[in-house]
N, C-alpha and C positions, 0 to 999 in steps of 0.2 A: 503506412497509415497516416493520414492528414486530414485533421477536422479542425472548424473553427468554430467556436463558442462565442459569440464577439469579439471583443479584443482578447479572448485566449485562443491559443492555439497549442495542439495537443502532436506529439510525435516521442515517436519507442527510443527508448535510451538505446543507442548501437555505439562504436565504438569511435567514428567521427564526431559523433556529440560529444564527448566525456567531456572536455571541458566548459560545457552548460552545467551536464551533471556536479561538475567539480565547485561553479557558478554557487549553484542551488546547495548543495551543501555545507559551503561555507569553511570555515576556520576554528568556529568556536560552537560551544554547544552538545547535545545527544546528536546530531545529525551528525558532526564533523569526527566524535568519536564511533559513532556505530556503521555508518555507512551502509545503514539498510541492512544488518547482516545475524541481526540479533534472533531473526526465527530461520535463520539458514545454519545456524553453529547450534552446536550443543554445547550445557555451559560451561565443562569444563573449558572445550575448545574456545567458546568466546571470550573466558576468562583469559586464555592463554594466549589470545590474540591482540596486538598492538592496534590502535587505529592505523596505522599505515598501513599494516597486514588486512587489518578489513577494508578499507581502499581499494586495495590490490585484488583483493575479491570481485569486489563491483564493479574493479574497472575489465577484469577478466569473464565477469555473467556479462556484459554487455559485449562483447566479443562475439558471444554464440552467436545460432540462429536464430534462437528464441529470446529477444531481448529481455530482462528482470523486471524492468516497468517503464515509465512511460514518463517525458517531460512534459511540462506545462512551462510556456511563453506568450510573455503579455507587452503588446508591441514589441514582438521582437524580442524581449530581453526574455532568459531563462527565470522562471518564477518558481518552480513547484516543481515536483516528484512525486508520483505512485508507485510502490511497489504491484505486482500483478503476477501472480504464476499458478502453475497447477499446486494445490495444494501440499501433493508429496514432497514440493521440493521444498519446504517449508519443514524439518526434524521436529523442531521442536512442537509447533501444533501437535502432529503424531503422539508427542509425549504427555502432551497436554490432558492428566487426568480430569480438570474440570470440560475442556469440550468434546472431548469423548463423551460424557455420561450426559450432554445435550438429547433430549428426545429427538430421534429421528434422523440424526448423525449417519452420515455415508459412512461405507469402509474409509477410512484414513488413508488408506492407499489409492484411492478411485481417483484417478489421473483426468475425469472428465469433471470434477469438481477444481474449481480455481478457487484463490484463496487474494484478498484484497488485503495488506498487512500494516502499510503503513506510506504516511502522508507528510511533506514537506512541502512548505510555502516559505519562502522568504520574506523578512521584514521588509514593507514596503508595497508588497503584495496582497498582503494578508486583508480580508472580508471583500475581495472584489470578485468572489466567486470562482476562484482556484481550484478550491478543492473539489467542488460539486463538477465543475470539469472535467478536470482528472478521473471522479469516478466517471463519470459518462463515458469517457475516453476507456476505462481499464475495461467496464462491460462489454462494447464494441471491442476489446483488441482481445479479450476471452472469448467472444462467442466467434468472433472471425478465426480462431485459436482452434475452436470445437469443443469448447466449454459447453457442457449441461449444466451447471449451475456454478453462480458465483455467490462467495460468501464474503461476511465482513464483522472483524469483530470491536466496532466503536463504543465510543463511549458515552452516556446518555449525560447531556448538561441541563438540569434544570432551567425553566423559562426564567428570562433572568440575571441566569449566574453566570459569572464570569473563570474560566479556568486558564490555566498558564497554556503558553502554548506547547509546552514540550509535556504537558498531561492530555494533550489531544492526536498524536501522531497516529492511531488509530483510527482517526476522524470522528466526527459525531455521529449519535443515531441518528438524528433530524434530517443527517445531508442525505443519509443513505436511505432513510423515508422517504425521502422526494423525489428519489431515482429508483424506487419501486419496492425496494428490499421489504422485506416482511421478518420481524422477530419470529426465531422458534427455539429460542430460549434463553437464559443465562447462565453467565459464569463467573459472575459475583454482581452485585446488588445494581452495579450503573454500570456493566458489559454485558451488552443484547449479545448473541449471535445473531446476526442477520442474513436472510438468503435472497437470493432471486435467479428465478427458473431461464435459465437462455435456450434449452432447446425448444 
């Protein structure tokens, strides 16, 4: 899958990329320790996981057939990361007593719902419309997938305000407002659930 946004261009983490992924990720930081892996562990095991151990994750989901998410590159250079998967493969969502008790909430297990989790842009990158990208990108690479519905669960930033970036790794409401998503509910005061229907 190859799309360009302007100067973004959008392609599935596989295992010839990894070291864009490795790029994007960085050294330092939640990115360099979590490596995308924090709604794929439960906590004990995420507790008991090393960043190198979650590395070795990420670098072994991109391996499969079904790649974990998708890079984002801006002339060329690796810029960004979405995660993207069916939502089961996501435990802890599952667990997740507040978006279970969402109105309208699919079985947790419904394999045609995909799940949108988390967003990385590099310093340097950041407001040149990376991330609104990415989601375009993750829609198309779900619904090309056989996703019936994709979800996301961001974070709402008042008009305005300024938030760190590693308090946004969910993305914003705003971005996923523009790309169609529609709130149907929350799971605390400034995290919408957002949906949008691909079949």
């Amino acid at each position: 899958m190859a799309r360009t946004d302007g100067v973004v261009h959008i392609e599935p983490l596989t295992a010839e990329r990894w070291d864009d992924a490795v790029a994007v990720f960085g050294t330092r930081g939640d990115a360099a320790t979590c490596w995308c892996q924090f709604f794929r562990l439960g906590g004990p095991q995420w507790r008991a996981s090393s960043a190198e151990e979650k590395r070795g994750s990420l670098r072994e989901q991109a391996a499969r057939s079904l790649p974990p998410g998708l890079l984002a590159y801006v002339d060329g250079k690796p810029a960004g990361w979405v995660a993207v998967a069916p939502r089961p493969e996501y435990p802890r969502l599952a667990r997740s007593r507040t978006l279970v008790s969402v109105a309208g909430i699919r079985a947790m297990a419904d394999e045609s719902v995909w799940s949108v989790t988390c967003f990385v842009v590099r310093v340097g990158f950041r407001r040149r419309g990376v991330a609104a990208a990415l989601l375009q990108g993750a829609i198309e690479f779900a619904r090309d997938h056989g996703a019936a519905l994709l979800e996301g669960y961001p974070v709402e930033v008042a008009s305005g305000a300024r938030r760190a970036s590693s308090d946004l790794y969910h993305g914003t409401a705003s971005t996923f407002a523009a790309a169609g998503f529609r709130e149907v509910g929350r799971t605390s005061a400034a995290r919408p659930v957002m949906r949008l229907e691909l079949a």
